[in-house]
C-alpha positions in Angstrom: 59.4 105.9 218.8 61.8 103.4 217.0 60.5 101.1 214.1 59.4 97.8 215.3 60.5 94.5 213.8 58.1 92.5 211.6 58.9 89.5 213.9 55.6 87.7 214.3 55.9 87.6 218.0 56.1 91.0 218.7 53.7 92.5 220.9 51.6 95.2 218.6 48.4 95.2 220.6 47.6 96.4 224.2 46.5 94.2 227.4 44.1 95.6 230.6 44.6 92.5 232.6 42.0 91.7 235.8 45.6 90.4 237.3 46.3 93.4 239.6 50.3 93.6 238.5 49.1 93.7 234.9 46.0 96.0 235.2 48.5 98.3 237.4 51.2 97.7 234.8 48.8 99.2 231.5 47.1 101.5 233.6 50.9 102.9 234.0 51.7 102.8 230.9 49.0 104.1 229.0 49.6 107.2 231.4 53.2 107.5 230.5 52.4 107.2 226.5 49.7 110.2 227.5 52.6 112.1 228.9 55.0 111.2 226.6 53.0 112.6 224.0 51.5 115.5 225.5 52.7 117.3 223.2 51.1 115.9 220.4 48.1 116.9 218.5 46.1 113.6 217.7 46.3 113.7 214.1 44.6 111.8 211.9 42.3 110.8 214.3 38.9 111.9 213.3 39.7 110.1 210.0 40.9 107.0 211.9 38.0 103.9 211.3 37.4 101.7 214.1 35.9 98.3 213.7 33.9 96.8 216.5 33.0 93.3 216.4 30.9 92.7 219.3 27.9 90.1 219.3 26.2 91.4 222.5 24.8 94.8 221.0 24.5 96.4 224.0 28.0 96.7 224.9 28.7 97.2 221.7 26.6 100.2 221.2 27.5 101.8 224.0 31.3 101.3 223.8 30.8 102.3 220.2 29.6 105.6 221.8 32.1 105.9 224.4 34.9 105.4 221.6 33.3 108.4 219.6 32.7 110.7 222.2 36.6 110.1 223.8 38.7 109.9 220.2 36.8 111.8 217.1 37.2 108.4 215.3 34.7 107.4 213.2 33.8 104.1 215.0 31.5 101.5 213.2 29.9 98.5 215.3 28.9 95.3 213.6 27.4 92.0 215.5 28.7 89.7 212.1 31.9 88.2 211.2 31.1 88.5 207.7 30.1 91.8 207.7 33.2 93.0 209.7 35.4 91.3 206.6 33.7 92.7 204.3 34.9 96.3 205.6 38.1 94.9 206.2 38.6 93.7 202.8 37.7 97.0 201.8 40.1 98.2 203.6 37.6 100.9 205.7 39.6 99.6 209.1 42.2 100.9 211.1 41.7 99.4 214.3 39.3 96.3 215.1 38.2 96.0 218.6 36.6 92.6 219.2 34.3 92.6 222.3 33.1 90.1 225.0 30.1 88.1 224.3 32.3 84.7 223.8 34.4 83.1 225.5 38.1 83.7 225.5 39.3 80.6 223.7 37.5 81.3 220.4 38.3 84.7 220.6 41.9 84.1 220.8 41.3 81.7 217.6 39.5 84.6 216.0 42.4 86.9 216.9 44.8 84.7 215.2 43.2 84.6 212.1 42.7 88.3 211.8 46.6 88.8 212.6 46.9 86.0 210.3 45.1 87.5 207.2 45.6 91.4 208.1 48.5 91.9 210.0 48.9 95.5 209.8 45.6 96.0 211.8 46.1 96.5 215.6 43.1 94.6 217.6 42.0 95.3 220.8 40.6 92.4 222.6 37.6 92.7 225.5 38.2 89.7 228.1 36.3 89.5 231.2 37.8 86.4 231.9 41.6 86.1 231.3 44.3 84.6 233.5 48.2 84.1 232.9 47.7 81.2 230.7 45.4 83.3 228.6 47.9 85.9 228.4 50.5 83.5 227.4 48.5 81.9 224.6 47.5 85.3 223.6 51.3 86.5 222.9 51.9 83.3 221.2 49.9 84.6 218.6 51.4 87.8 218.1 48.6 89.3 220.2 49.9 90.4 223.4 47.3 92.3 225.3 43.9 92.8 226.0 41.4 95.7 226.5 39.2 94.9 229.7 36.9 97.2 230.9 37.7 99.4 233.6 36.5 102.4 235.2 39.2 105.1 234.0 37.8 106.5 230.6 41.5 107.7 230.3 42.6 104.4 229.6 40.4 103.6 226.1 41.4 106.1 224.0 45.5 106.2 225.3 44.8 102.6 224.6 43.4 103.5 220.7 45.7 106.7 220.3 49.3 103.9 221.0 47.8 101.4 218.3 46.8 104.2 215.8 50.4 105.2 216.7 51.5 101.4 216.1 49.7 101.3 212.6 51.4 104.2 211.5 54.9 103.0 212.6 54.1 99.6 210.8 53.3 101.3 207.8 56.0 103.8 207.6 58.5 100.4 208.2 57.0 98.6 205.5 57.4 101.2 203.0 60.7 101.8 204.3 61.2 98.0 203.4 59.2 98.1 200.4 61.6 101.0 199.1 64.9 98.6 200.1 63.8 95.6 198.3 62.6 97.3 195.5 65.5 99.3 195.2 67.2 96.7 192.9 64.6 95.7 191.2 63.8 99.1 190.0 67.7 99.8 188.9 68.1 96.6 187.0 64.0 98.1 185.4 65.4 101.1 184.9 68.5 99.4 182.9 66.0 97.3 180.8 64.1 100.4 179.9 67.8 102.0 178.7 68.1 98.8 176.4 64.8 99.0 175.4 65.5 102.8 174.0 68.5 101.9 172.2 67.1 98.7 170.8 64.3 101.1 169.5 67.2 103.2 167.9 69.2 100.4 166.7 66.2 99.5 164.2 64.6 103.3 163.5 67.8 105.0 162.5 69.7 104.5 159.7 72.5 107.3 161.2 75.3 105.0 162.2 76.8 108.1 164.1 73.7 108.6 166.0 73.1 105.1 166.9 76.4 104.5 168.2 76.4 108.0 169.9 73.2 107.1 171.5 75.1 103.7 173.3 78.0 105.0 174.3 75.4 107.3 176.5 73.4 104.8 177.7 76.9 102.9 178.9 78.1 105.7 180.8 74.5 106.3 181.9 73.6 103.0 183.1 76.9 102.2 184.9 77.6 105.9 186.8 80.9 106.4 184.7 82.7 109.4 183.8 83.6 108.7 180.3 82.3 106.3 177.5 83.9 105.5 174.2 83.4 103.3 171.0 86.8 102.1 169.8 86.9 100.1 165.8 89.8 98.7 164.6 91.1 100.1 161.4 92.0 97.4 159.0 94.4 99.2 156.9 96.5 100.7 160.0 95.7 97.8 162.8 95.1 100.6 165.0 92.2 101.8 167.3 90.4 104.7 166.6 87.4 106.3 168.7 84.2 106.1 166.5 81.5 107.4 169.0 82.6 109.2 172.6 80.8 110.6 175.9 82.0 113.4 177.6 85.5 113.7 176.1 87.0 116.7 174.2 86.3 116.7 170.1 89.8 117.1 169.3 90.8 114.0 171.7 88.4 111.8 170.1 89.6 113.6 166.4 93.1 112.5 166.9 92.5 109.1 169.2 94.8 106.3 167.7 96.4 103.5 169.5 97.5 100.3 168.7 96.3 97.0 169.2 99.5 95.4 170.6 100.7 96.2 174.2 97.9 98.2 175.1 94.9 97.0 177.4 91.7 97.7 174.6 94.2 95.3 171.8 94.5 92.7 174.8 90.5 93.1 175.1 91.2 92.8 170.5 93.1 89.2 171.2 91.3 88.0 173.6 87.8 88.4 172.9 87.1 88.4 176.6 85.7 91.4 178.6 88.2 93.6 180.5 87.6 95.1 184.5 89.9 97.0 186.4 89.6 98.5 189.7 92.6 100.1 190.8 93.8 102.7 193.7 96.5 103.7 191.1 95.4 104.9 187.7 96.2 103.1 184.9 97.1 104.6 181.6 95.1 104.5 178.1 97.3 107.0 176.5 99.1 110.0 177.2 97.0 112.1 179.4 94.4 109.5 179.3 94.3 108.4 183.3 91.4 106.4 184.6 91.0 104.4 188.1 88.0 102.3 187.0 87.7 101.1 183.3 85.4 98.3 181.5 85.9 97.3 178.0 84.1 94.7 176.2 84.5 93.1 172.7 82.3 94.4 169.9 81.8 90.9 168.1 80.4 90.3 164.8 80.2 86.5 163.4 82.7 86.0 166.0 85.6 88.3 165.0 86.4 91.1 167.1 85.7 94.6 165.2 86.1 96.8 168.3 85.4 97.5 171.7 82.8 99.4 173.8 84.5 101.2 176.9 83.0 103.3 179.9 85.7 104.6 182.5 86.3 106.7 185.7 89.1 109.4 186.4 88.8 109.2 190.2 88.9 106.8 192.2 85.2 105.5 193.1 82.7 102.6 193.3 83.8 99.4 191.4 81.8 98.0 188.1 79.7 94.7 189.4 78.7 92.2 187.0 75.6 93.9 186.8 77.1 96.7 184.5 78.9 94.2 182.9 75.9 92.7 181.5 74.6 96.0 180.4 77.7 97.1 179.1 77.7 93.8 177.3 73.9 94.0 175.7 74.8 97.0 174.7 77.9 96.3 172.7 75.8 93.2 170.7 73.5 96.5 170.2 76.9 98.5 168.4 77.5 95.8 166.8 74.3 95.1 165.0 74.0 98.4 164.4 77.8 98.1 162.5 76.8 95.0 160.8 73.6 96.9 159.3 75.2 100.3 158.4 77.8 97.6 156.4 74.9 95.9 154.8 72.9 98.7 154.2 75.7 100.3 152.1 76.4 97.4 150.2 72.8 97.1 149.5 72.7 100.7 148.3 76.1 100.4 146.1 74.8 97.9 144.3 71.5 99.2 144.1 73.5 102.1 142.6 75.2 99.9 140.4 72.4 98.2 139.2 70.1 101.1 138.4 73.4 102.5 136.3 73.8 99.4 134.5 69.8 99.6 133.9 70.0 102.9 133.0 73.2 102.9 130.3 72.4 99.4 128.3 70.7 100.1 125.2 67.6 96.9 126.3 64.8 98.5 127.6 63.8 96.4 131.0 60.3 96.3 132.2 59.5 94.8 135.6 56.0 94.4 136.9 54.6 92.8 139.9 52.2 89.5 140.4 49.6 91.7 139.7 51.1 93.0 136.1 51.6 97.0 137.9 54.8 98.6 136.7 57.8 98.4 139.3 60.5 99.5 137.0 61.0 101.1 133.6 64.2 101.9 132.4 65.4 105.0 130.0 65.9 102.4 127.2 62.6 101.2 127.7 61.4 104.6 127.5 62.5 105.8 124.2 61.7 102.7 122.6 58.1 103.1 123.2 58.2 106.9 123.5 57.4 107.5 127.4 58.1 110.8 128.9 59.6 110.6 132.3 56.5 110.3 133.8 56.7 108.2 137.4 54.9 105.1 136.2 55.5 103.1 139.6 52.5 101.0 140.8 50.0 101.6 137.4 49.0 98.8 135.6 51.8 97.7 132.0 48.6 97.1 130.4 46.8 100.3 130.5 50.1 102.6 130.8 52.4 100.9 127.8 51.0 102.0 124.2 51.6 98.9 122.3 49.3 96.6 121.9 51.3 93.6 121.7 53.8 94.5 124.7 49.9 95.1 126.6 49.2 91.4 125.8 52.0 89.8 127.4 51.0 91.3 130.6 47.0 91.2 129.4 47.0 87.5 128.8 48.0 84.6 131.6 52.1 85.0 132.5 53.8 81.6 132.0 56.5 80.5 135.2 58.5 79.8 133.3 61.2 82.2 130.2 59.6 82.4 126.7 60.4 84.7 123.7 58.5 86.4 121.2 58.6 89.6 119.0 56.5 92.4 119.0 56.0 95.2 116.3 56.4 98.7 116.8 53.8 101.6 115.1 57.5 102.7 112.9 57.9 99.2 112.1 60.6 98.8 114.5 60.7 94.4 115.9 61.8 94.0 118.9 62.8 90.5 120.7 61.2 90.6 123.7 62.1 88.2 126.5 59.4 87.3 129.3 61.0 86.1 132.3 59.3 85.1 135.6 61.0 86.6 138.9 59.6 84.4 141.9 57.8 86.3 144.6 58.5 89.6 142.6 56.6 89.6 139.0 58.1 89.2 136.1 60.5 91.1 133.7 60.4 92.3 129.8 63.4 92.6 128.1 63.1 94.7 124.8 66.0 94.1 121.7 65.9 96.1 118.5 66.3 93.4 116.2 65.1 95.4 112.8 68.1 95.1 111.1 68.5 91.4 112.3 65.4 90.3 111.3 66.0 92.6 107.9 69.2 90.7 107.2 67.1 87.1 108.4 64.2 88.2 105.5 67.2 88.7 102.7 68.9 85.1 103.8 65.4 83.8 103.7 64.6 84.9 100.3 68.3 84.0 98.9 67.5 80.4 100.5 63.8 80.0 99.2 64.9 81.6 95.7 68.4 78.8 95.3 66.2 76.0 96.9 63.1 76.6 93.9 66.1 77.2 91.4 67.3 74.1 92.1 63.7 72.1 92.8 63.9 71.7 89.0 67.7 70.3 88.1 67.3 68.2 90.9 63.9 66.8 89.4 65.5 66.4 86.2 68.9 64.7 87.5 67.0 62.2 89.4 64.6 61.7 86.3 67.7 60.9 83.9 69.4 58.5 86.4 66.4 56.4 87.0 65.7 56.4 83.0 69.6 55.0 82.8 68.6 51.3 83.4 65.4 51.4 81.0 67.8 52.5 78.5 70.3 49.6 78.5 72.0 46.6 80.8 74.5 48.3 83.4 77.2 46.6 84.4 77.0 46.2 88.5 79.6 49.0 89.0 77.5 51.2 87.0 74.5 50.4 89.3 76.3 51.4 92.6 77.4 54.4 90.6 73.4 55.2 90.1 72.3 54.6 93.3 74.6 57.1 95.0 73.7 59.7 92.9 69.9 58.9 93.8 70.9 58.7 97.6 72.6 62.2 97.3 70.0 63.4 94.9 67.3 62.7 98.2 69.6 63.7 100.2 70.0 67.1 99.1 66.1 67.5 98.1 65.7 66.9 102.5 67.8 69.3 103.1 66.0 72.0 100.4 62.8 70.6 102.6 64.2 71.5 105.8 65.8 74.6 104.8 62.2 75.8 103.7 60.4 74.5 106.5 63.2 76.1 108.7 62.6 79.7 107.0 58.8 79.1 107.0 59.4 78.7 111.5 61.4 81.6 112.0 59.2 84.1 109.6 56.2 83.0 112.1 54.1 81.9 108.3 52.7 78.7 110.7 51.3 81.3 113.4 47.6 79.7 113.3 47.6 78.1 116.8 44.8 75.8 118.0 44.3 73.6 121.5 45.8 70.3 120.6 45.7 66.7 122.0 49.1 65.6 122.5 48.7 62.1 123.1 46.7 61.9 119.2 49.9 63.8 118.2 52.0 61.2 119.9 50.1 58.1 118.9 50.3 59.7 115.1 54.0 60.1 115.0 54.5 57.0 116.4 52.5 55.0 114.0 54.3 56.7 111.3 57.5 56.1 112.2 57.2 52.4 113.9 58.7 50.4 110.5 61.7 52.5 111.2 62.2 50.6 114.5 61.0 47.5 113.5 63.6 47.5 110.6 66.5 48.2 113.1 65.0 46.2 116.2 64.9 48.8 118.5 62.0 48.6 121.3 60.0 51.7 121.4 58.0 52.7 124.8 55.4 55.3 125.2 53.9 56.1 128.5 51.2 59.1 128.1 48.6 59.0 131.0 45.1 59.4 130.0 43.2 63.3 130.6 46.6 64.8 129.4 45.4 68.9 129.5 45.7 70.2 125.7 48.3 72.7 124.5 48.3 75.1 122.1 50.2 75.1 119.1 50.4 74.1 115.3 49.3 70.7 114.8 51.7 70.0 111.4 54.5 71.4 113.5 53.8 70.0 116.6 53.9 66.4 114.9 57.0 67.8 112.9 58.6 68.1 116.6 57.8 65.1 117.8 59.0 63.3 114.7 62.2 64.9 114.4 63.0 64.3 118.1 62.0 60.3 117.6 64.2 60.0 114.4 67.3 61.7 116.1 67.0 58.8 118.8 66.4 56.1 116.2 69.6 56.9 114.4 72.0 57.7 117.0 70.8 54.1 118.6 72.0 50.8 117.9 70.1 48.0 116.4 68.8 46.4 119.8 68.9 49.4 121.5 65.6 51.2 123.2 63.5 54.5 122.9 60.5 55.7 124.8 58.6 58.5 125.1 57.0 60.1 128.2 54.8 62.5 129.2 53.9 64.4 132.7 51.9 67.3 134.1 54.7 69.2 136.5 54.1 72.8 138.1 51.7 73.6 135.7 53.5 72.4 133.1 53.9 69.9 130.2 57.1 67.9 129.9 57.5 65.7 127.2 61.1 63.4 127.2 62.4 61.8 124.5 64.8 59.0 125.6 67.0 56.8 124.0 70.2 54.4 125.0 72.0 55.9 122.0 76.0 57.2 121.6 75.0 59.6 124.1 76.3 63.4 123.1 79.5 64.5 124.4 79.6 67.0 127.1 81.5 69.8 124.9 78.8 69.4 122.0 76.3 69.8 124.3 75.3 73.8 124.7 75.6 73.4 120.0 73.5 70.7 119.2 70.7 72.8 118.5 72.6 75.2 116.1 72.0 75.0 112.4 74.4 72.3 110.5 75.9 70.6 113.9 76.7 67.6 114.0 78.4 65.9 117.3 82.1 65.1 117.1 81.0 61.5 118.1 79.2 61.5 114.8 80.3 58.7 112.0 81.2 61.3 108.6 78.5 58.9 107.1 75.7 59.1 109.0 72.5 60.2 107.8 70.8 63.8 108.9 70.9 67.1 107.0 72.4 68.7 110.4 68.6 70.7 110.7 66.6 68.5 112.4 67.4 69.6 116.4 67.5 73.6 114.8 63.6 72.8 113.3 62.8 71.3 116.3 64.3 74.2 119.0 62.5 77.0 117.0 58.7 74.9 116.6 59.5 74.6 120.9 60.5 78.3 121.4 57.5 79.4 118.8 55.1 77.8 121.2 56.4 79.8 124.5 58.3 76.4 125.3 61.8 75.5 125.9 64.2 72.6 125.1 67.3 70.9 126.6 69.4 67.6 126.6 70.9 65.3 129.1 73.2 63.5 128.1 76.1 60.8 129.0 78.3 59.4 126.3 77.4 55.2 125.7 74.6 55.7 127.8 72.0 58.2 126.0 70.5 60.9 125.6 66.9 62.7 126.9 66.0 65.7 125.4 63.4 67.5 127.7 61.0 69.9 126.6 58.5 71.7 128.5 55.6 73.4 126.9 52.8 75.9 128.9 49.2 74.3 128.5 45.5 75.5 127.7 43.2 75.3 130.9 39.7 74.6 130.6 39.2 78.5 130.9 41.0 79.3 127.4 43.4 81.3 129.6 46.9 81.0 128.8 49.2 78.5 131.7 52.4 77.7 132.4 
């Protein structure tokens, strides 16, 4: 029997009509289907379920019964609408037989919105009362005949035995259509599932070979071809040679080489732009390389061409669409990913190589540890310096794994966020200058520098300095002594007097610089290393008292802004002051009379910053990185300007001997602001930065 069409008008159900042409006209037909099908075994009927919706329960008892007895089918008679959808929403209906009870009209309605709702669901209708009109209406709604009673019993379960027979045609056409629609649907699936895998790949394998491998494959998978290949430009040569192949000959792919110009992967090089061909002719790749149907497309990386991605076809056959275009193309941005991170991933590694050689040959041991002070790195020179076999130290706490105590209470104590340096004394009496520097969303890392022989030759200089500067305390005493004892002696002349005064200006002069000298040794040999919490603004108001004559004399204005609940740092309070003084008397003599000077002071990340500004000479930009050195003096400096050339050296080693640091901005007839950050005590005694 052929397969219906789904049209909505056609006629699916079966009519007895009490017109005598139609009742002769289904009585005649049901007989034909029973002798067209004599051959048949009914199958499938005992499991067949009939619905019958009758309200009179009479008729619908006994036609239930006369259903059984004449078909096997398991028939099921309800008097309720509701109850009859229930069971047809659960799907426990083949056939629904609606029988007489009501009038035809609302029956018909009732037909419609079965069809309506369940269309695969043949219904018989009972009618005692139906004319031509009824009919018509009736095939309007897709329901085309009716069941009326009648004496043959043959005509019943012909009747049920056609729409069983009907139900099954229906369903065998809508899987039919099910399969052609979905079709498509479950190719282009099927082609998201292939991208899906080699996405996978792309980011599990580190293997470039397999990775590329693995999408050449899919190509040639995904489109039907015959033969895939990866082709990357050599840079050296300008030539193409086959990186990853599918189902061509290892030698061919060994040897592969062809150049970019003139040939139709270099046009696919220049262009950028995806190549199809289709021909009945083949076209030629190389020598020996024929193909009827070819697809190349551009392997693109920060739009520059590296390559291309190719899937071909030695015979003649079915075209690439777009389709395998696209797929072709997704997979190509998949190659070239892949390319990009094989390329990083090497660089990574050769410099991750590099660096652990560079670690691993300089003679500074490096420590690195994370936020939470556990060992990330250790290097050989850090090693032997504090004796450490070659135990793997990775991930255990610096504190409880390194054996010196001091190096422990760097990572023991708070870590500031910003660089500080300080020394720390080995058990063989071996210093080492050890730099603390913060790495941000890493840790922090330790340098270590032997600096014995450093600091040896620093403790000689120091004594040589301390041993001229007592030696010459006392001639000094004694010059100055005689000079001022000059005019009680006798009238000088006036010549005589400038002569005097001179040699008591350079008398003072070099007594300060004896003081600074031996405050200068006294920093760097750590002998002011008693540290307590200090209030700056005290320190500030101190040193500014002290020194405010100075800028009266010379009619300078002086500014201080400190805001009130500054946190205290800690430090050494004679040093501290010495700081601040030094700082306010470099800006006093490098400004004019008139000029300005202030001092500030701000709470920043944790930090304190303390600024020293003045509208000075200013400090040229090539003095800048040597102003801090022992004995410099700017070359913007008049020869006879006061200063013993120690004051910014005092004041950079009292900053870096409080875990602090120091710089200057300068612009030349403008001024200067020297900076200087400091870590400060928190309320818990812990140690902040």
């Amino acid at each position: 029997m052929p397969v219906p069409s789904p049209d909505a008008t056609t006629t699916h159900n079966f009519v007895c009509s009490p017109l005598s042409k139609v009742k002769h006209a289904m009585i005649a037909l049901v007989h034909q289907y029973q002798v067209d099908n004599s051959h048949r075994t009914r199958v499938g009927m005992t499991n067949s379920q009939i619905l019958i919706l009758c309200p009179d329960q009479g008729f619908g008892q006994q036609l239930e019964l006369k259903i059984s007895q004449g078909t096997g089918c398991q028939v099921t008679w309800v008097g309720d609408s509701l109850e009859a959808e229930a069971l047809i929403q659960a799907q426990k209906v083949d056939i629904l037989i609606l029988g007489d009870g009501v009038s035809v009209q609302p029956r018909l309605e009732e037909v419609a919105r079965y069809l309506a709702s369940y269309p695969a669901i043949p219904i018989l209708l009972f009618c005692d009362e139906c004319t031509e009109d009824v009919a018509l209406s009736a095939m309007r709604i897709g329901n085309g005949g009716f069941l009326l009673p009648v004496q043959s019993d043959e005509i019943l379960p012909a009747a049920i035995n056609a729409a069983l027979e009907r139900r099954e045609q229906l369903k065998s056409w809508a899987k039919l259509e099910a399969r052609r629609n979905t079709q498509s649907l479950e190719k282009r699936l099927s082609g998201l599932e292939a991208l899906q895998r080699v996405g996978r790949t792309v980011t599990a394998l580190l293997d470039l070979d397999e990775v590329l491998t693995t999408v050449v494959e899919a190509a040639v998978e995904l489109t039907g071809a015959d033969e895939g290949s990866l082709l990357l430009l050599d840079e050296t040569s300008g030539e193409l040679y086959m990186r990853a192949a599918k189902n061509f000959r290892e030698e061919f792919v060994r040897t592969f080489r062809i150049p970019v110009h003139d040939t139709l992967a270099g046009q696919v090089i220049k262009s950028a732009q995806p190549l199809v061909i289709d021909e009945q002719t083949p076209q030629k790749i190389k020598t020996a390389y024929l193909v009827h149907n070819l697809m190349y497309v551009p392997l693109m990386i920060h739009e520059r061409v590296i390559g291309v991605l190719g899937v071909d076809k030695r015979q003649s056959g079915p075209p690439f669409t777009e389709y395998h275009l696209t797929l072709v193309s997704a997979l190509s941005d998949y190659a070239a990913i892949a390319i990009e991170n094989a390329r990083l991933f090497a660089n990574s590694e050769a410099n991750r190589v590099k660096l652990e050689t560079i670690l691993t040959r300089i003679s500074d041991g490096v420590i690195v540890v994370d936020q939470e002070g556990r060992l990330i790195l250790i290097n050989q020179a850090a090693r032997e310096i504090l004796r450490l076999d070659a135990t793997d130290l990775s991930g255990k706490l610096a504190r409880d794994t390194l054996p010196n105590p001091d190096l422990a209470q760097i990572f023991t104590r708070g870590r500031s966020p910003t660089p500080y340096r300080t020394e720390i004394l080995l058990d063989d009496g071996r210093v080492m200058n050890t730099q603390v520097t913060p790495i941000p969303e890493i840790g922090w890392a330790v340098t270590l520098q032997d600096i014995t022989q450093l600091k040896e030759l620093d403790r000689i200089k120091t004594d040589f300095v301390n041993t001229v500067s007592h030696d010459l305390r006392s001639p000094l005493t004694a010059i100055l002594g005689y000079v001022e004892l000059i005019s009680r002696v006798g009238p000088v002349n006036p010549q005589q007097d400038e002569f005097i005064s001179r040699v008591k200006a350079n008398v003072h002069n070099i007594t300060a610089l004896i003081n600074d000298l031996l405050d200068l040794g006294r920093i760097e040999a750590g002998f002011d290393a008693a540290k307590e919490a200090l209030a700056l603004e005290q320190i500030i108001a101190a040193t500014v008292e002290g020194l405010k004559n100075r800028f009266i004399e010379k009619r300078q204005r002086l500014s201080v802004n400190v805001p009130p609940g500054l946190p205290k740092v800690r430090g050494n309070l004679i040093r501290m002051r010495q700081m601040l003084a030094n700082l306010l008397v470099n800006a006093h003599n490098y400004t004019p009379e008139g000029g300005s000077v202030g001092v500030a002071v701000r709470v920043e990340n944790g930090q304190i910053i303390l600024q020293v500004s003045d509208t000075g000479v200013g400090i040229p930009a090539n003095d800048q990185p040597y102003i801090f050195n022992k004995f410099y003096r700017g070359s913007n400096v008049l020869a006879d300007s006061s200063g013993t050339g120690l004051g910014l050296a005092i004041v950079k080693s009292i900053v870096e001997n409080h875990h602090g640091r120091i710089w200057v901005d300068s612009v030349p007839g403008l001024g200067s602001t020297f900076t200087v950050v400091l870590p400060y005590e928190p309320t818990d005694g812990g140690f902040r930065g």
